[in-house]
C-alpha positions in Angstrom: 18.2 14.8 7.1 18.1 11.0 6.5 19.3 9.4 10.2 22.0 6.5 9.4 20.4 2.8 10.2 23.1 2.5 13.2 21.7 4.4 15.7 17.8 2.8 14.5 19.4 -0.8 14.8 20.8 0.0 18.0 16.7 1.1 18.8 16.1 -2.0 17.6 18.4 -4.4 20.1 17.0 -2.4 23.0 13.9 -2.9 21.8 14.4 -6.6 21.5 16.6 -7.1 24.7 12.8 -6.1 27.0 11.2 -8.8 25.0 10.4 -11.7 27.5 12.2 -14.9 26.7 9.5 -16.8 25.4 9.0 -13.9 22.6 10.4 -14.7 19.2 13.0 -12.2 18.1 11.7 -10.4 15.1 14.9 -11.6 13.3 13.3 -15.3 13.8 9.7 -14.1 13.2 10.6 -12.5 9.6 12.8 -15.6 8.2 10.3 -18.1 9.3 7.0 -15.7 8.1 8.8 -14.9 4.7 9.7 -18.7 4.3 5.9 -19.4 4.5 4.4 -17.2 3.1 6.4 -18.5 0.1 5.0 -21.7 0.8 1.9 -20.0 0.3 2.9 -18.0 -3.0 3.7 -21.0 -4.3 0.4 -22.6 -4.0 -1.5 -19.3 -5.0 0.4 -18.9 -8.4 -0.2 -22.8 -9.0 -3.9 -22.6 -8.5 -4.0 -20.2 -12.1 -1.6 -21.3 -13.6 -3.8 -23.0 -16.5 -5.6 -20.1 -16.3 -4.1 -16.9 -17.9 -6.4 -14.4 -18.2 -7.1 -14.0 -14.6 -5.2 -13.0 -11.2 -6.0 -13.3 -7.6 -8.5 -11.2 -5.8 -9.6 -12.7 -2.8 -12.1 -15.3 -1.6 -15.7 -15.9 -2.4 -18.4 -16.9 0.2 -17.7 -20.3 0.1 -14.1 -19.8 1.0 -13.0 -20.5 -2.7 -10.1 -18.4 -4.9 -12.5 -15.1 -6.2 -10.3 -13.5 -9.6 -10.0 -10.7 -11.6 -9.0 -10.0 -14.6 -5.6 -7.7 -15.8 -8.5 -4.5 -15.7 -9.0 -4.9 -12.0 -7.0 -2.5 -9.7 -5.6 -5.4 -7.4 -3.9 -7.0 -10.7 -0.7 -5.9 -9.8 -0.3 -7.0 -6.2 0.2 -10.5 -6.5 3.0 -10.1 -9.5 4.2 -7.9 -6.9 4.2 -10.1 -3.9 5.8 -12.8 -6.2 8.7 -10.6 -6.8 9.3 -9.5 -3.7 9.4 -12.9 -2.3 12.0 -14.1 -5.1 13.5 -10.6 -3.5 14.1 -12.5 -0.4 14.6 -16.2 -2.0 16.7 -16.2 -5.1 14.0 -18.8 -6.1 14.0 -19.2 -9.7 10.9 -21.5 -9.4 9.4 -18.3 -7.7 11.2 -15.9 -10.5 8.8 -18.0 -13.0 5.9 -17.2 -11.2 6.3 -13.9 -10.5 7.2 -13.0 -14.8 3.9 -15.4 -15.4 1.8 -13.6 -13.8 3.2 -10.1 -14.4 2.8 -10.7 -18.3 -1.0 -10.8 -17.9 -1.5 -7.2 -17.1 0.7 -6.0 -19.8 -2.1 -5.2 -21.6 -3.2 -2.1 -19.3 0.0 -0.1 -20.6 -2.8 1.3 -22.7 -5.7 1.8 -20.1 -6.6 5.3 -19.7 -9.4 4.5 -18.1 -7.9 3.9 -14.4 -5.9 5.9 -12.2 -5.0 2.6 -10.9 -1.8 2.4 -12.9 0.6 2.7 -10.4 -0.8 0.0 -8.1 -1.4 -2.3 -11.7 2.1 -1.8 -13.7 4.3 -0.2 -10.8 4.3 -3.2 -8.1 4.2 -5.7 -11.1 6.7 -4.5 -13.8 8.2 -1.8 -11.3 9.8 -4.6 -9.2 10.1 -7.2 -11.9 12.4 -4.2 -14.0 14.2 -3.3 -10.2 15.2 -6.8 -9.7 16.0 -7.9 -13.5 16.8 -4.8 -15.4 14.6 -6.2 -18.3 13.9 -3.5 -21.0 10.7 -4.3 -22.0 9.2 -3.9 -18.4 10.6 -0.6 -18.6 9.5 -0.2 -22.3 5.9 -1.2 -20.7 5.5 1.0 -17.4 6.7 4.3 -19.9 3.9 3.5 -21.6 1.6 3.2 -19.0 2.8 6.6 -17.6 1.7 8.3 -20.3 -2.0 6.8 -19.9 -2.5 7.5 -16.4 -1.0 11.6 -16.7 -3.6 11.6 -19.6 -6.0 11.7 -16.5 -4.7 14.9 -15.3 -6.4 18.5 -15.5 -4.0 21.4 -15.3 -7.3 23.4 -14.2 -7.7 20.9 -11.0 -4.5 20.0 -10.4 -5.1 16.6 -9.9 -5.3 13.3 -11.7 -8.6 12.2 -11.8 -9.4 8.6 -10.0 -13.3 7.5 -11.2 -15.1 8.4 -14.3 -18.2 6.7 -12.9 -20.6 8.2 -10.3 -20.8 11.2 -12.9 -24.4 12.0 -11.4 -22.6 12.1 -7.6 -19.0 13.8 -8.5 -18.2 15.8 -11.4 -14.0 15.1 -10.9 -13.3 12.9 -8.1 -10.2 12.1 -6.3 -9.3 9.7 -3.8 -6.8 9.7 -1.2 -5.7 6.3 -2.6 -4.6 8.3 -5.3 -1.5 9.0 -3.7 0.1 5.8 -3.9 0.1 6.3 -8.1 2.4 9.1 -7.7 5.7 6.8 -6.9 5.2 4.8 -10.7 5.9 8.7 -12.2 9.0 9.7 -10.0 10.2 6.8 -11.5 9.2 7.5 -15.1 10.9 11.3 -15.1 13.8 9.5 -13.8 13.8 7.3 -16.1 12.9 8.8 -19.1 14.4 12.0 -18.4 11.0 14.2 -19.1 10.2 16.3 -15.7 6.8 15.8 -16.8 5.8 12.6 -14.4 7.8 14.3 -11.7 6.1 18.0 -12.1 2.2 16.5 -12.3 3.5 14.7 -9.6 4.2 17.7 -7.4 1.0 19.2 -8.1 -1.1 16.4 -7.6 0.5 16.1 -4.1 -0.1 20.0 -3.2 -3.3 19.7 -4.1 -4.1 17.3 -1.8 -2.7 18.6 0.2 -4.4 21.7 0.1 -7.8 19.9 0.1 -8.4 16.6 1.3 -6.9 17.3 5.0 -8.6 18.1 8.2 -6.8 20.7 11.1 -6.0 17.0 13.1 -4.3 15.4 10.1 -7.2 13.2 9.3 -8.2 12.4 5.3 -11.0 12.6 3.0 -11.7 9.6 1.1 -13.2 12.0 -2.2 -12.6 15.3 -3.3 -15.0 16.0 -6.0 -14.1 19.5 -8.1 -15.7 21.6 -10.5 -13.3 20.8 -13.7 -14.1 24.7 -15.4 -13.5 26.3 -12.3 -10.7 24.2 -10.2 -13.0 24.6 -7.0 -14.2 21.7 -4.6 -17.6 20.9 -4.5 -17.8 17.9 -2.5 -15.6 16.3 0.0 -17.3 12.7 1.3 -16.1 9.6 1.6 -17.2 6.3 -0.2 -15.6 3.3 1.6 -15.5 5.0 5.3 -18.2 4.9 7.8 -19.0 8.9 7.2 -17.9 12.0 5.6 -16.2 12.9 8.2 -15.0 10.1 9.8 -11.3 8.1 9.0 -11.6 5.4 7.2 -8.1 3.4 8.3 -6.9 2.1 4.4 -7.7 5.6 3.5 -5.4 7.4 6.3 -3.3 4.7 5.4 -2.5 5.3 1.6 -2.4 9.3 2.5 0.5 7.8 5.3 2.8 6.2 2.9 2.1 8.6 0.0 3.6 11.5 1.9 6.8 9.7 3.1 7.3 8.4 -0.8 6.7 12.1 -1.3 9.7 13.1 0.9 12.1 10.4 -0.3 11.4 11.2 -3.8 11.3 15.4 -3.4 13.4 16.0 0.3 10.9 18.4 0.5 10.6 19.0 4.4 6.9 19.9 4.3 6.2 16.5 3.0 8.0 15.2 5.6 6.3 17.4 8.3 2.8 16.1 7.2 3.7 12.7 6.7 5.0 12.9 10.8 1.2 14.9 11.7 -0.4 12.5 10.0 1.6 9.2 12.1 0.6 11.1 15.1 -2.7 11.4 14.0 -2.5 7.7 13.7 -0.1 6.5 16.6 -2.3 8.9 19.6 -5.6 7.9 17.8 -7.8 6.8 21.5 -9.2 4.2 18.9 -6.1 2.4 17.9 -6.1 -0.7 19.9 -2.9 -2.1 21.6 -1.9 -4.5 19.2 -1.9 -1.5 16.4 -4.6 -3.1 13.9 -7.1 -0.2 13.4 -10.5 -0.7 13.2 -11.5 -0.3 9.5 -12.8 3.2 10.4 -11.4 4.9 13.5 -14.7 6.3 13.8 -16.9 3.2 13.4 -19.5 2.9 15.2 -19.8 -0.6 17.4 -15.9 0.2 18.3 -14.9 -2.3 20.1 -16.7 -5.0 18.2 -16.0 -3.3 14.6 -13.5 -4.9 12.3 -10.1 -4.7 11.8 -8.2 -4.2 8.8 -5.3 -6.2 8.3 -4.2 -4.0 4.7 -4.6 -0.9 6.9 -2.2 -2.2 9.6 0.0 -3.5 7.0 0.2 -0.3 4.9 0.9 1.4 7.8 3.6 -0.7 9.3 5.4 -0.4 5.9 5.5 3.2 5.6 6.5 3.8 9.7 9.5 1.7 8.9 10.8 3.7 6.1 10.0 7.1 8.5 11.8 5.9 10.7 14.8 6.3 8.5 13.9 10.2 8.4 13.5 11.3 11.8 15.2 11.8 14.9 15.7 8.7 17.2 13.0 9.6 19.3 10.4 9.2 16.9 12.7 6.3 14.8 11.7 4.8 18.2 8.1 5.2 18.2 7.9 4.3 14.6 9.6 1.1 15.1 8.3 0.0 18.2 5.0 0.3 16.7 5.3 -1.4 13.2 7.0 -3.9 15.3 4.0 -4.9 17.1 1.9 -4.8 14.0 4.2 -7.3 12.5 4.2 -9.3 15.0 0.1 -8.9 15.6 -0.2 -9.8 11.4 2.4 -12.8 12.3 0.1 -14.3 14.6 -2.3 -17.2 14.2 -5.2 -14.6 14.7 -4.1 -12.7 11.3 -1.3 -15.2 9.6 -3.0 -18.5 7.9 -1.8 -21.5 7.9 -1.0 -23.4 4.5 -3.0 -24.0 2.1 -6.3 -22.1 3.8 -7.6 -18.8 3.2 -7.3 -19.3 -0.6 -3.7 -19.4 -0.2 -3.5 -16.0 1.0 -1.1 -14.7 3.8 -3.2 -12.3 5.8 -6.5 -12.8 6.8 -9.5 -10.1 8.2 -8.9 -7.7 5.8 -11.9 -5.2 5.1 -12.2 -4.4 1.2 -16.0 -1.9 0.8 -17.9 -1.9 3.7 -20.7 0.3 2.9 -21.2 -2.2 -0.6 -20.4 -5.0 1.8 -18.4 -6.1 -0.6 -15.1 -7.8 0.6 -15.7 -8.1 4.4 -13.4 -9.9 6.5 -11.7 -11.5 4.1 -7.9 -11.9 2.5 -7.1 -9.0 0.6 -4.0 -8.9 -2.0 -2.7 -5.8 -0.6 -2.6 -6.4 2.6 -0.7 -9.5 1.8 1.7 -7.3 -0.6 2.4 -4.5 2.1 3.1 -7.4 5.0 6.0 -8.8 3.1 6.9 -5.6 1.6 7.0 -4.3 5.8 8.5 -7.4 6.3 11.7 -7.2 3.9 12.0 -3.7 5.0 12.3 -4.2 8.5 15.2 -7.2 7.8 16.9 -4.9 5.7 17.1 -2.7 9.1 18.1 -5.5 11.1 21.2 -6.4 9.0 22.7 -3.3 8.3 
């Protein structure tokens, strides 16, 4: 059963209260971080503004704004981070922003090409409909519900996340998968068809079923034979190994299962979603300030990478956990997404204005094995920091 927030803000004073003087009390830390990371916003969605056609990605070699267009998967998370920081402001110079940028992927209603849907329409249009009750974004994310459950095979189970790599994987599906599955909750509640909600379901036992190891640990691919329903191939593609944990991929299989158990009340969910934070929390490779390495299993550990959108990720779903547990583990949860906030808060990880392509976070790691996106800002990391954020001052002022 859901704890009340009273007893978790009390964890939260004592928490504070150990805090040596010169700390800054995470109350102070979120205002002032959320009040510049608008700053930031504000310079990011200026930059493209005479540009329509294309959203943020990251940052090229030279340190300059890289873009994509609505079809790539990180589309959404800007729109997203722009409505989550009018969330927090009331801006209406930020409200422009965040509807500019969220009409460029309206397009991908249609695209039945991605499983990247949720991450695309749900952040973008999901939050613009949550905070503004505008009909056509809900008009728009229906629509893309139906093209991403066109991805799903009844025989497998699961929606299907790549249709390239044909001559590796014959049905592949990602961990990252997981994180789709909140955009159809909402669209069975929504429309009323059980649908969304039932693929949903599925999908999740599935996974379940298949892409987790005895200690709680992920799979980055699942690859199936679509005639029979069978696995024939469990590897990774962005992790070190097969059979190491790649952190963003522990990560999405982290907050999937808690949305899992707020959307279902389903106690298994919630029983895997607390193996897999111990999995995470105990890890002997998580360093003290809580920013994994961007495999736990990397090699040169201690002078491998971080990832700042796996810490984030992570920090964002432990907060909401916390909500579902006893106070024991609220504790843990908190205390730890406390000190990943403040480690992603910190000049190592937070930039200052008007650098790191007007980013928030920096050392993110996007595809190491294609060395693509190394060490750099990463939109999601910056959309689950403020997301973490907002959560945790939602705790502290109930």
């Amino acid at each position: 059963m859901k704890k009340t927030f009273f007893s978790i803000t009390g964890l939260i004073a004592l928490t504070l209260s150990s805090c040596g003087p010169e700390q800054e009390s995470m109350e102070a830390l979120i205002k002032d971080r959320l009040n510049r990371s608008l700053q930031q916003y504000e310079l990011m969605a200026q930059s493209l503004i005479d540009q329509p056609e294309r959203l943020p990605r990251s940052i090229d070699a030279d340190g300059k704004l890289a873009t994509t267009g609505s079809g790539g998967w990180v589309s959404g998370f800007v729109p997203g981070t722009l409505w989550y920081l009018y969330q927090y402001s009331n801006d209406p110079k930020m409200l422009g922003y965040a509807k500019n940028y969220t009409a460029r992927i309206e397009r991908e209603k249609y695209n039945r090409g991605t499983h990247d849907l949720g991450f695309m329409l749900y952040c973008s249009f999901g939050n613009g409909y949550r905070l503004t009750g505008d009909t056509t974004y809900r008009n728009v994310m229906l629509t893309g519900a139906e093209s991403l459950i066109s991805r799903f095979n009844p025989v497998i189970g699961c929606i299907r996340s790549w249709d390239s790599n044909r001559d590796v994987w014959q049905y592949p599906v990602i961990i990252d998968n997981m994180m789709n599955l909140e955009f159809l909750f909402w669209a069975s509640k929504t429309s009323g068809d059980p649908k969304f909600h039932d693929i949903s379901i599925i999908h999740a036992d599935v996974t379940i079923k298949n892409h987790f190891r005895p200690d709680y640990s992920t799979y980055h691919v699942v690859s199936y034979d679509p005639v029979t329903g069978e696995v024939e191939k469990k590897n990774t593609h962005q992790g070190y190994a097969d059979e190491t944990a790649w952190a963003r991929g522990q990560a999405w299989g982290f907050y999937g299962y808690v949305m899992m158990y707020r959307e279902t009340k389903d106690r298994k969910y919630l029983e895997l979603a607390k193996n897999i934070a111990a999995f995470l929390l105990h890890h002997p490779n998580l360093p003290a300030d809580k920013i994994p390495y961007w495999d736990f299993n990397a090699p040169d550990i201690p002078n491998a990478l971080r990832d700042a959108s796996a810490g984030a990720i992570i920090a964002s779903a432990l907060i909401e956990l916390s909500g579902y547990v006893d106070e024991t583990l609220a504790k843990e949860y908190l205390e730890v997404a406390g000190t990943q906030l403040r480690t992603l808060s910190s000049p190592d990880y937070f930039a200052e204005k008007g650098t790191n392509g007007n980013f928030i976070l920096k050392h993110g790691v996007g595809h190491m094995p294609n060395k693509s996106e190394i060490d750099v800002p990463l939109t999601y990391a910056d959309y689950y920091y403020v997301e973490a954020l907002l959560r945790y001052r939602a705790i502290l002022q109930k």
